[in-house]
N, CA, C and O atoms as a DFTB+ gen file, in Angstrom:
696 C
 N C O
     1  1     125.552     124.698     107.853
     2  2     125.725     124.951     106.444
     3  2     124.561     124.371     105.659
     4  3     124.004     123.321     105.979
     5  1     124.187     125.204     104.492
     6  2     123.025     124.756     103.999
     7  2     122.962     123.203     103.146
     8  3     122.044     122.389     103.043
     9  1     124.398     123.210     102.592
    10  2     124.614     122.128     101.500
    11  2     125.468     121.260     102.338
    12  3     126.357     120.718     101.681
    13  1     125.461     121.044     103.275
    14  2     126.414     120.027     104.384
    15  2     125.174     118.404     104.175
    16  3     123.976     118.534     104.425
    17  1     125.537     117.563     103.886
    18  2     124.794     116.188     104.052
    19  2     124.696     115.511     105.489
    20  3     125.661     114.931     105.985
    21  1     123.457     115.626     106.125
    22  2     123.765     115.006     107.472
    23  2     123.451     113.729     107.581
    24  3     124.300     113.240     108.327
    25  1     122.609     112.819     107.210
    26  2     122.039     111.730     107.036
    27  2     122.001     111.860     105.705
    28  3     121.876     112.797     104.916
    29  1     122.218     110.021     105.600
    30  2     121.684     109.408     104.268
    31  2     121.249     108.525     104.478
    32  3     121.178     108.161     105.652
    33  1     120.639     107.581     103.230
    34  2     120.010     106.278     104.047
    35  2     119.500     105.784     102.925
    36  3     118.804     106.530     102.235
    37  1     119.730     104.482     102.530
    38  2     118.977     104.033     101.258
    39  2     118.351     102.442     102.004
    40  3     118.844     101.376     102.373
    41  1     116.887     103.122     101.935
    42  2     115.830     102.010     101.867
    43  2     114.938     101.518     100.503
    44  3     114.268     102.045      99.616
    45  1     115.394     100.097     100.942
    46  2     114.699      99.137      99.791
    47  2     112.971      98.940     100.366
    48  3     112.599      98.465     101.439
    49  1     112.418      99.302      99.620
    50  2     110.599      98.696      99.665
    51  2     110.505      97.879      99.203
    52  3     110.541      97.717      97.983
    53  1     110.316      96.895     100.227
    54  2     110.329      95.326     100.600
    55  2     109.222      94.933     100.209
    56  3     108.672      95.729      99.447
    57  1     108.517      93.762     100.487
    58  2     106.591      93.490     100.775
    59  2     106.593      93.765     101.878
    60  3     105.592      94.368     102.264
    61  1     108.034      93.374     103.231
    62  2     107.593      93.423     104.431
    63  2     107.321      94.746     104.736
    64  3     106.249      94.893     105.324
    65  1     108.121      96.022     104.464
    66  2     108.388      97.006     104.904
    67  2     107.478      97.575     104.240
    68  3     107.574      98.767     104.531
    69  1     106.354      97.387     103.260
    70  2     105.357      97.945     103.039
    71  2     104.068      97.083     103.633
    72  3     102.884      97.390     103.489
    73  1     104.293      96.590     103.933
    74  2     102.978      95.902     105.015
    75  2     103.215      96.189     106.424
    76  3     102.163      96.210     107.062
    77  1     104.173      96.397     107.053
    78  2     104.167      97.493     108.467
    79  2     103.890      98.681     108.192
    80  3     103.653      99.371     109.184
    81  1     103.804      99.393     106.815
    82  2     103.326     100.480     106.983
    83  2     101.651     100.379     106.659
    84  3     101.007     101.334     107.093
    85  1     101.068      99.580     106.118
    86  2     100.124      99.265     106.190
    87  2      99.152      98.911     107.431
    88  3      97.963      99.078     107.702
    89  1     100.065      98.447     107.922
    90  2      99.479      97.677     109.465
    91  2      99.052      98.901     110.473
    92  3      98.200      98.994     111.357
    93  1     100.256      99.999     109.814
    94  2     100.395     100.784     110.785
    95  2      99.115     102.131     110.806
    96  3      98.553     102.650     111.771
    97  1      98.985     102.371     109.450
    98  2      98.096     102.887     108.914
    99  2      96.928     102.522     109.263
   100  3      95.978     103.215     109.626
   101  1      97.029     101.256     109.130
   102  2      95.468     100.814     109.568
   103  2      94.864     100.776     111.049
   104  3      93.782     101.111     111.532
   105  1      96.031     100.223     111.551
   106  2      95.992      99.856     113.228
   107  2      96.372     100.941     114.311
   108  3      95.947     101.018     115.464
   109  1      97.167     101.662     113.741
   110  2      97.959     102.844     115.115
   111  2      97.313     104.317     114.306
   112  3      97.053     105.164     115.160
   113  1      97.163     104.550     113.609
   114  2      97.587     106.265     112.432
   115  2      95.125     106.065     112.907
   116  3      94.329     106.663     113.630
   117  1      95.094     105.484     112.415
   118  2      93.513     105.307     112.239
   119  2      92.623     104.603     113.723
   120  3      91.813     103.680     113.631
   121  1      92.979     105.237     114.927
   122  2      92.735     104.570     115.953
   123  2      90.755     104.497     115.941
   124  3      90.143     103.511     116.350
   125  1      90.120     105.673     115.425
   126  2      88.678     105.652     115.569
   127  2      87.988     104.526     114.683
   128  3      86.999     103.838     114.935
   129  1      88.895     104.555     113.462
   130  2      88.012     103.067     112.852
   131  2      88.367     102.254     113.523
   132  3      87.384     101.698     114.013
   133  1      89.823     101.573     114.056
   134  2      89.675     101.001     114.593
   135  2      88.820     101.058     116.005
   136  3      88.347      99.962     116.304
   137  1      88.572     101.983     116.804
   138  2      87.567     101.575     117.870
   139  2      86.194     101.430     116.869
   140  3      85.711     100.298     116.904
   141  1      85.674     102.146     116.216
   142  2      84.405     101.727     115.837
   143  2      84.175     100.673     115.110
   144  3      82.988     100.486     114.841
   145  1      85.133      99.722     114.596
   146  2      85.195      98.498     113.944
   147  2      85.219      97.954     115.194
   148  3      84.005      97.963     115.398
   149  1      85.941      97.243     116.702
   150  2      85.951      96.789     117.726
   151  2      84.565      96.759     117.932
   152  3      84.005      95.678     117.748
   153  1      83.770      97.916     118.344
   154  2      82.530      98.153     118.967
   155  2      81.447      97.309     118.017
   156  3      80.690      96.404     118.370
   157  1      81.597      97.820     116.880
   158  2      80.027      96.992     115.873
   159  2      80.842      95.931     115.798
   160  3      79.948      95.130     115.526
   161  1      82.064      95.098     115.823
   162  2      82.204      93.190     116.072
   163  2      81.174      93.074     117.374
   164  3      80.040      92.617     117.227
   165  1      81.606      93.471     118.491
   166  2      81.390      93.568     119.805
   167  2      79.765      93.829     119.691
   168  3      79.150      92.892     120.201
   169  1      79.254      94.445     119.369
   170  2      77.368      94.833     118.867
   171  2      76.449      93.447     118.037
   172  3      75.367      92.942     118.336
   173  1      77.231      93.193     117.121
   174  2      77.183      92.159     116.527
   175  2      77.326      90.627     117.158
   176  3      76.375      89.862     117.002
   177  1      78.287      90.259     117.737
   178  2      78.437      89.514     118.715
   179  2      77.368      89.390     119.060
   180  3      76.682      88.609     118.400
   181  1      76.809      90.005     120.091
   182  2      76.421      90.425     121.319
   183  2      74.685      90.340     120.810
   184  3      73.796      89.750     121.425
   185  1      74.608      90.753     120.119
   186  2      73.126      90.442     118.917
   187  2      73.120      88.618     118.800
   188  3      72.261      87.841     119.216
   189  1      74.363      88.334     118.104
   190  2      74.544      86.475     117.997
   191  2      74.032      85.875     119.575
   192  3      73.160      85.076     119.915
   193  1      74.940      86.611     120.250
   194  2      74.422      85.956     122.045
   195  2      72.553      86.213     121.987
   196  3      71.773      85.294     121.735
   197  1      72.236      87.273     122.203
   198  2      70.914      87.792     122.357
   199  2      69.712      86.636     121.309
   200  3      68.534      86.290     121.402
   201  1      70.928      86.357     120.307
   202  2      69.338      85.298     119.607
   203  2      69.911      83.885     119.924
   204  3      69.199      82.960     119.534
   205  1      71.064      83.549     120.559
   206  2      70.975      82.272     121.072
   207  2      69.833      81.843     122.600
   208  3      69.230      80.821     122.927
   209  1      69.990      83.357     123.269
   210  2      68.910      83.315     124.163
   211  2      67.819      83.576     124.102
   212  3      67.262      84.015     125.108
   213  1      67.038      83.385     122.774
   214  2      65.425      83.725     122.439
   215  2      65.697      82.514     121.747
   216  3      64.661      82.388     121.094
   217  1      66.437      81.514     121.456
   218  2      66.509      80.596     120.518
   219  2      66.432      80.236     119.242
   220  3      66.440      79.143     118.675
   221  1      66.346      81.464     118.844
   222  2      66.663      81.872     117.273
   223  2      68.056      81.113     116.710
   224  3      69.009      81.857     116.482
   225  1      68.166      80.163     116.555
   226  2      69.572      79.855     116.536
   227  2      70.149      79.777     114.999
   228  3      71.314      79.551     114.674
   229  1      69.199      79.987     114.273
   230  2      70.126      80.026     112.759
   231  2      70.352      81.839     112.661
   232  3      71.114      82.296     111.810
   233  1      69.639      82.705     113.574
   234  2      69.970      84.020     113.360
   235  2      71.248      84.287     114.390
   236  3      72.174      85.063     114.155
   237  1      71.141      83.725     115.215
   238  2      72.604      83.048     116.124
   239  2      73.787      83.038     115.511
   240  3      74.657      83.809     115.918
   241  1      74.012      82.279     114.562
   242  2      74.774      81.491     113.832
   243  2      74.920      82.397     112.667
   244  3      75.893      82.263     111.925
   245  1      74.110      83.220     112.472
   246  2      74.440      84.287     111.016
   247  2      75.242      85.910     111.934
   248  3      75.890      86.707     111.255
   249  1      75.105      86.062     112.967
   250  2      75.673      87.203     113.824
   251  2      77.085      86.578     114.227
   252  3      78.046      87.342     114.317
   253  1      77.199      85.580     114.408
   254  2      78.827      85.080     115.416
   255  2      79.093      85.364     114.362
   256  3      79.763      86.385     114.212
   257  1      78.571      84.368     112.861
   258  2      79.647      84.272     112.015
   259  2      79.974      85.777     111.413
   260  3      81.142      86.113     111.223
   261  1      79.212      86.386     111.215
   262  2      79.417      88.436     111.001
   263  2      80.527      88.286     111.458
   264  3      81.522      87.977     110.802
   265  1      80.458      88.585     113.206
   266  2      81.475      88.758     113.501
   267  2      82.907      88.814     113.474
   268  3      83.833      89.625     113.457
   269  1      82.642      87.432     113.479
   270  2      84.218      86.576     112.983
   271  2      84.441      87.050     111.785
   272  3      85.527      87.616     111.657
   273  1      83.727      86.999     110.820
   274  2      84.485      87.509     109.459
   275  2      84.975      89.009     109.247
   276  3      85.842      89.477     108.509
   277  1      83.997      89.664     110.277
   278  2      84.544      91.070     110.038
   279  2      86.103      91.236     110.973
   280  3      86.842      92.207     110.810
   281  1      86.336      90.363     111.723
   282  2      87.418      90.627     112.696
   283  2      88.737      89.669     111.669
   284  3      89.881      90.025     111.387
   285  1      88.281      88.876     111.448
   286  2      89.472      88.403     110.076
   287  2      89.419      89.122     108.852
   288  3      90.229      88.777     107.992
   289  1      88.653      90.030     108.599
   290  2      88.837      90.705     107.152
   291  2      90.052      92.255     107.909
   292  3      91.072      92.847     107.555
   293  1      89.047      92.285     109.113
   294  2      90.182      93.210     109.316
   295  2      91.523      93.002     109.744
   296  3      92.384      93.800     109.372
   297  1      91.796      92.119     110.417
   298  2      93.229      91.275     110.531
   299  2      94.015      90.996     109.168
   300  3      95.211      91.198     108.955
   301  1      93.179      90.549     108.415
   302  2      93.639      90.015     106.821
   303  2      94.082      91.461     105.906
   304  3      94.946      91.382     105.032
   305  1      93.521      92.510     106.159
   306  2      93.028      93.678     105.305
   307  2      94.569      94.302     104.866
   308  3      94.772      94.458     103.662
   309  1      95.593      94.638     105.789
   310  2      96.406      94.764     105.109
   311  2      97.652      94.059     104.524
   312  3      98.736      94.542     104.198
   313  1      97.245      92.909     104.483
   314  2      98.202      92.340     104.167
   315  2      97.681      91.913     102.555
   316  3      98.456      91.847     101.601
   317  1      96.167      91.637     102.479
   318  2      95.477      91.571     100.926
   319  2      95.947      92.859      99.979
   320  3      96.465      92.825      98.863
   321  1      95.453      94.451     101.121
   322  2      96.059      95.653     100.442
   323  2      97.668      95.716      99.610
   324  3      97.794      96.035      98.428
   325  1      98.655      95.387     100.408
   326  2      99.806      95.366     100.537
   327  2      99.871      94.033      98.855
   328  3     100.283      94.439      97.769
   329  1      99.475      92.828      99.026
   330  2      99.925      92.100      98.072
   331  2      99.041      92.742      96.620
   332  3      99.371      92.475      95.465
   333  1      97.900      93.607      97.001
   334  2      97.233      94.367      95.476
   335  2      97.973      95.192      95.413
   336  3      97.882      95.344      94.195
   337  1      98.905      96.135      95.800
   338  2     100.029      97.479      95.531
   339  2     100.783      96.666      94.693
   340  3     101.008      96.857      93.498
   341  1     101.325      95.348      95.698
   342  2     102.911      94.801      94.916
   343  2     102.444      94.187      93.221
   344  3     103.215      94.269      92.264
   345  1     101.173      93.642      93.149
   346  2     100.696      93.160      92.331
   347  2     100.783      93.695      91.086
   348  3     101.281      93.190      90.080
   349  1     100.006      95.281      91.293
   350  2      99.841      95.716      90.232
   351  2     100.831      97.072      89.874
   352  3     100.610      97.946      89.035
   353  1     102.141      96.922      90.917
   354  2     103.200      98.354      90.568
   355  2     104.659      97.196      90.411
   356  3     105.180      96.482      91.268
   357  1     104.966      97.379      89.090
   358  2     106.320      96.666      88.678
   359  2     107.381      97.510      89.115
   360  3     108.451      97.029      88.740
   361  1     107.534      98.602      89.772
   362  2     108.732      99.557      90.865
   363  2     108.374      98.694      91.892
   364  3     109.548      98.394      92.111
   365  1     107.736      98.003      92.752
   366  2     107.270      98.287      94.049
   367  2     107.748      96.191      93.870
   368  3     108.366      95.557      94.725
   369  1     107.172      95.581      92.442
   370  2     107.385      94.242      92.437
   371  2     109.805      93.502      92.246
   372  3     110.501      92.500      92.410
   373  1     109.908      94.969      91.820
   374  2     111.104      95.186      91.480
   375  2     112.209      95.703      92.958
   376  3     113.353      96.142      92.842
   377  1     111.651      95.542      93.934
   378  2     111.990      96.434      95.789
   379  2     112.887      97.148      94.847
   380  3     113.984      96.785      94.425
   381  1     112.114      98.399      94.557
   382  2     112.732      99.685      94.667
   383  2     114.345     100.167      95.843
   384  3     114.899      99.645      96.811
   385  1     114.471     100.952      95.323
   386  2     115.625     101.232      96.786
   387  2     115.679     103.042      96.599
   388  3     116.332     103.710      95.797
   389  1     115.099     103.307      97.253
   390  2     114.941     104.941      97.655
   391  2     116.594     105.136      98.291
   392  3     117.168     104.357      99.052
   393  1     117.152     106.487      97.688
   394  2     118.232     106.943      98.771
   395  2     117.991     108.397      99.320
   396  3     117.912     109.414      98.630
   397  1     117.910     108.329     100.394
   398  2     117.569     109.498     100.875
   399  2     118.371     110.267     101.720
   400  3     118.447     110.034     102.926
   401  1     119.106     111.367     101.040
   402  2     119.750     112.268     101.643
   403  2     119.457     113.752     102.332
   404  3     119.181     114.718     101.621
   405  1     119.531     113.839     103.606
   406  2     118.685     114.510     104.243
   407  2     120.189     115.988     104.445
   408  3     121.383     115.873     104.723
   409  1     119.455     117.028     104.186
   410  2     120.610     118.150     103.792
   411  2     119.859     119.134     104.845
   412  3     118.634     119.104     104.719
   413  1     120.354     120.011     105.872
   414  2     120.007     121.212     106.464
   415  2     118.248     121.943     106.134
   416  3     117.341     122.321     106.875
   417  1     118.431     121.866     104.662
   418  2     117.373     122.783     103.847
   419  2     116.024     122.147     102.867
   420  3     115.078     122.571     102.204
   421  1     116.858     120.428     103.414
   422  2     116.001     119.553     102.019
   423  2     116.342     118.254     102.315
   424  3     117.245     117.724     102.962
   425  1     114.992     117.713     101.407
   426  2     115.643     115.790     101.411
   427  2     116.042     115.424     100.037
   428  3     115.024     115.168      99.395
   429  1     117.135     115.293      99.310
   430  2     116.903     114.782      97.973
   431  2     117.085     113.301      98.056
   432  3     117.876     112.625      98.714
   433  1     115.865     112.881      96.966
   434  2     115.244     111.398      96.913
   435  2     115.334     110.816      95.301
   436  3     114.555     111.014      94.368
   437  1     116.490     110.088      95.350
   438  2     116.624     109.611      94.018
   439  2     116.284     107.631      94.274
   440  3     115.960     106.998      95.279
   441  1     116.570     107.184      92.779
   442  2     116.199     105.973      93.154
   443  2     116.664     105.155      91.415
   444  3     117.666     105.583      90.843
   445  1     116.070     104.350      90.954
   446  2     116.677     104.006      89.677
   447  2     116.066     104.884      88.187
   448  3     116.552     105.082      87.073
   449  1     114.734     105.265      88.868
   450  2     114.050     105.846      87.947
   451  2     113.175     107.366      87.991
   452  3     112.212     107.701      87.300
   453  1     113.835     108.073      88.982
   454  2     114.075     109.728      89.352
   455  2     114.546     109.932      90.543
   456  3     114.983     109.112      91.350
   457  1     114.403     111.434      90.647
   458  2     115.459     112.273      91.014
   459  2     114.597     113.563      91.444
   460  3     114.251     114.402      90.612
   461  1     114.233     113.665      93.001
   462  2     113.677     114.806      93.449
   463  2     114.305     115.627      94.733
   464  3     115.372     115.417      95.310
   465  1     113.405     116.528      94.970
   466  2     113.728     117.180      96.141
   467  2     112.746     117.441      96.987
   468  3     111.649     117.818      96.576
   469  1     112.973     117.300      98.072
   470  2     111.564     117.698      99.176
   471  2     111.887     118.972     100.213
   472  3     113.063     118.859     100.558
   473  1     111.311     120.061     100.792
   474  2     111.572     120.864     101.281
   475  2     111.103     120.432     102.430
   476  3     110.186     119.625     102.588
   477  1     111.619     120.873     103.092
   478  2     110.529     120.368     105.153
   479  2     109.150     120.767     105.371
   480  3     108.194     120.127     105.809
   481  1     109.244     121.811     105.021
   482  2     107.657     122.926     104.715
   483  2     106.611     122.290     103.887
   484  3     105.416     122.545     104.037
   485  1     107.111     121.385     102.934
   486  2     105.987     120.374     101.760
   487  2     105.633     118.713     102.722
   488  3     104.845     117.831     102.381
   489  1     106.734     118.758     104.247
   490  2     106.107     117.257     104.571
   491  2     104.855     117.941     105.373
   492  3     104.734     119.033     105.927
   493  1     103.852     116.673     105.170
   494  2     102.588     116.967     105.949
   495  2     102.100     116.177     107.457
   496  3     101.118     116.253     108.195
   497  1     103.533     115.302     107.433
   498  2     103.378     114.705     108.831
   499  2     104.698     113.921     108.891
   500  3     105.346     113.968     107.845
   501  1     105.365     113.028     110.152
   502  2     106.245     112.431     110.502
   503  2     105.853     111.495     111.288
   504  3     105.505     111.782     112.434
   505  1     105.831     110.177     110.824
   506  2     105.526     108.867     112.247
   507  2     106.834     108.526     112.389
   508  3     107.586     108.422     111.420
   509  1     107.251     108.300     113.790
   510  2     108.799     107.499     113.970
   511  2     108.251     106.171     114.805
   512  3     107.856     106.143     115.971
   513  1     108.363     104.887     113.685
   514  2     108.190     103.799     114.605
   515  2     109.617     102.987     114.958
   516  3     110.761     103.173     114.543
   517  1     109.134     102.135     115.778
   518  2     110.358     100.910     115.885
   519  2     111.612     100.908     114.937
   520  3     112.776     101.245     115.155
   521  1     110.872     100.323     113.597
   522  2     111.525     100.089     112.850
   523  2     111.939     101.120     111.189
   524  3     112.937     101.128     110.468
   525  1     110.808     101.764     111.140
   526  2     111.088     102.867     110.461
   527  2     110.998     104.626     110.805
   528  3     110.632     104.945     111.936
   529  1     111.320     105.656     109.856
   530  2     110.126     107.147     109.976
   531  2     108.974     106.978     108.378
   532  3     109.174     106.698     107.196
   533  1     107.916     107.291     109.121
   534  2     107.318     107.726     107.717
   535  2     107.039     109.045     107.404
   536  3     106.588     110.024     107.997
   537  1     107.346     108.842     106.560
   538  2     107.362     110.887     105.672
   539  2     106.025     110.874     105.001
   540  3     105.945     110.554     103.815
   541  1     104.906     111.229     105.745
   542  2     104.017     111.894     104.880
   543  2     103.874     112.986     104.130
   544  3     104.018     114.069     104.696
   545  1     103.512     112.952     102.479
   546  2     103.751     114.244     101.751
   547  2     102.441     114.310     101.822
   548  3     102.212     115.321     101.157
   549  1     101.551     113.957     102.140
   550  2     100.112     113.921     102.267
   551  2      99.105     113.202     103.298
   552  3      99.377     113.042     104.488
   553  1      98.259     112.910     102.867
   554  2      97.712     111.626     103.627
   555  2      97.826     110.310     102.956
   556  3      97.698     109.304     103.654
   557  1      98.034     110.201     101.780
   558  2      98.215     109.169     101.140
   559  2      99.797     109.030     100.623
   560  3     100.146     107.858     100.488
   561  1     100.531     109.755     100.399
   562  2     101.795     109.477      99.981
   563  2     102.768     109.511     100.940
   564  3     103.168     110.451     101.627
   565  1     103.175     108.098     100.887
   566  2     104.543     107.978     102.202
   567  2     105.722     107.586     101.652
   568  3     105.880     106.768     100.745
   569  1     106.774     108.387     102.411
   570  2     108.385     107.446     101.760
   571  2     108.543     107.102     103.491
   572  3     108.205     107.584     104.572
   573  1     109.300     105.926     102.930
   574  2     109.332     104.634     104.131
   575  2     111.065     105.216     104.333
   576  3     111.657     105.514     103.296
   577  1     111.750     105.342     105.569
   578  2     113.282     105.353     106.135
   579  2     113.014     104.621     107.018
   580  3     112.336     104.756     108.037
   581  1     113.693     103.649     106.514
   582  2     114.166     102.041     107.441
   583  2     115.287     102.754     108.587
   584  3     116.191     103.567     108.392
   585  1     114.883     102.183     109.663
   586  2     116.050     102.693     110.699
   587  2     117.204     101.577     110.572
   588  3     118.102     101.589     111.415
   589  1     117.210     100.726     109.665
   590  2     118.243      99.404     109.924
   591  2     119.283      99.730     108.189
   592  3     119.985      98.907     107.602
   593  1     119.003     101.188     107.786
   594  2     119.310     101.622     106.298
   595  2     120.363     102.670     106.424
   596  3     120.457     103.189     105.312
   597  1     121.180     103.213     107.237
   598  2     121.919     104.170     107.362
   599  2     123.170     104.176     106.563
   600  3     124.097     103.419     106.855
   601  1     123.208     104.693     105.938
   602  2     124.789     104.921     105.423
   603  2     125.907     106.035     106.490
   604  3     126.964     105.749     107.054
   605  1     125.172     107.287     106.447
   606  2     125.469     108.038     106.991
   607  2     125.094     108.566     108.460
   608  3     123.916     108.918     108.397
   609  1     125.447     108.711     109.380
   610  2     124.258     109.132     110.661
   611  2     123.595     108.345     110.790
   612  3     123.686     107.332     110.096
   613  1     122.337     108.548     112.057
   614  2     121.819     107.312     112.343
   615  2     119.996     107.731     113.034
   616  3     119.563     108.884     113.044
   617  1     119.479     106.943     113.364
   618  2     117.946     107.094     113.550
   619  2     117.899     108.378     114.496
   620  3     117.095     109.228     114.114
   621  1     118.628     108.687     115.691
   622  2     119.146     108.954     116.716
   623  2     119.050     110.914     116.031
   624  3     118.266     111.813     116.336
   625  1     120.271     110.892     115.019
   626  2     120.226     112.057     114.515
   627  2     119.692     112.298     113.200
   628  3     120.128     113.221     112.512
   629  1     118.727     111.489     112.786
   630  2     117.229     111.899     111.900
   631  2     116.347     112.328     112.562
   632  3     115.615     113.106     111.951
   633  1     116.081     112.132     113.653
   634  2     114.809     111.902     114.677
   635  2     115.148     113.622     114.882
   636  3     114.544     114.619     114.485
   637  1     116.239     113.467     115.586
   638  2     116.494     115.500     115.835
   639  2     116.225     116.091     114.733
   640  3     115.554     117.117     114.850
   641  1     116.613     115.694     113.407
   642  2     116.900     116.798     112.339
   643  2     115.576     117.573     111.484
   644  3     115.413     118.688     110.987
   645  1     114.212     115.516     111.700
   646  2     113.207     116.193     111.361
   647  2     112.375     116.991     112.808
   648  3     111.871     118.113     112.746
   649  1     112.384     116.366     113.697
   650  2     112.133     116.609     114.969
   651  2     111.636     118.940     114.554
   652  3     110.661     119.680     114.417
   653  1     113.188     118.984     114.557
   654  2     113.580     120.081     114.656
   655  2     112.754     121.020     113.101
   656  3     112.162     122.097     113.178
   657  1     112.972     120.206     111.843
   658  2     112.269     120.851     110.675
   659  2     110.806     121.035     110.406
   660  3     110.242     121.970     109.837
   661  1     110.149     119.582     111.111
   662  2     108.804     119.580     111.435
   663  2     108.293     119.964     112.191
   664  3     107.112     119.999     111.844
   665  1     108.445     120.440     113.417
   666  2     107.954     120.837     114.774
   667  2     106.769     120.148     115.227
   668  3     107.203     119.057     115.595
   669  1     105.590     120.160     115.401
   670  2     104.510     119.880     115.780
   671  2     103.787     118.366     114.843
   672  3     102.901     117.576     115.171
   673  1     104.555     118.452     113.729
   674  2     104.332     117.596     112.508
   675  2     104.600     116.247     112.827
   676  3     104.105     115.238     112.324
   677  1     105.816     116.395     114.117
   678  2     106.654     115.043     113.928
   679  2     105.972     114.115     115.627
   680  3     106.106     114.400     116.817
   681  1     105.412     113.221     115.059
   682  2     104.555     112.085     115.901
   683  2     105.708     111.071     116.140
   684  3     106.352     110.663     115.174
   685  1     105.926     110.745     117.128
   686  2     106.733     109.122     118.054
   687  2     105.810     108.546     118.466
   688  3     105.083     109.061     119.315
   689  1     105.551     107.077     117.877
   690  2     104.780     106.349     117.948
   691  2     105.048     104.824     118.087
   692  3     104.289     103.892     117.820
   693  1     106.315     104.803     118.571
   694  2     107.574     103.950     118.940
   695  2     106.519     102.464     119.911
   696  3     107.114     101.508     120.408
């Protein structure tokens, strides 16, 4: 039936639950920056070694430290991102609480301060991790479904329902 409710689910956007999606974004969704960030630490490095063995040692000492900072900026990176979102969005400083009711034909997504609808055909991707799905409406716009948020149904039969609406769209990345 078209208007039958199969899942619902109201997730709150946490700091935490927006910094795993951050993490995730950065670390799993973006695997080539991450290898090409690995490789130039690793180049860099490896330059620091190369002038400790010509004895260059203050150019030594300016390559390790590269290194290191680029491997803590990127460790650090989303969690700085994540506290500039919460910073400067009073919805997001307020944990929002999305409810999301997932219908045969549609998702309608209300919350304290609107009231929409999403068709399956308008998502542009599906990650199912551990702990959440993310609904990409783009590349930049995500709604977060906490798998620990169910009212109705459960991760089990979301996973089929977009599985089945997204086809090729929907990534397990568990």
């Amino acid at each position: 039936m078209e208007n039958e409710l199969l899942v619902k689910n109201e997730t709150e956007y946490t700091y935490e639950r927006y910094l795993k999606l951050n993490q995730f974004n950065m670390y799993t969704k973006q695997k080539v920056t991450l290898i090409v960030l690995i490789i130039s630490v690793i180049v860099i490095f490896l330059c620091g070694i190369f002038m400790l063995v010509i004895g260059s040692y203050d150019r030594a000492i300016f390559y390790i430290a590269l290194a290191l900072v680029f491997s803590a900026l990127y460790v650090l990176l989303p969690s700085i991102q994540t506290k500039k979102i919460f910073k400067s969005d009073n919805l997001l400083k307020s944990n929002i609480k999305n409810t999301f009711e997932f219908y045969n034909d549609r998702i309608d997504i209300s919350n304290k301060t609107s009231n929409s609808k999403l068709d399956y055909q308008d998502i542009y991707k599906v990650y199912e991790r551990k702990e959440a799905f993310y609904i990409y409406l783009n590349r930049i716009q995500v709604l977060i479904v906490s798998k620990d948020c169910f009212i109705m149904g459960d991760a089990e039969k979301l996973r089929n329902l977009l599985k089945e609406k997204v086809g090729k769209d929907y990534v397990n990345k568990i």
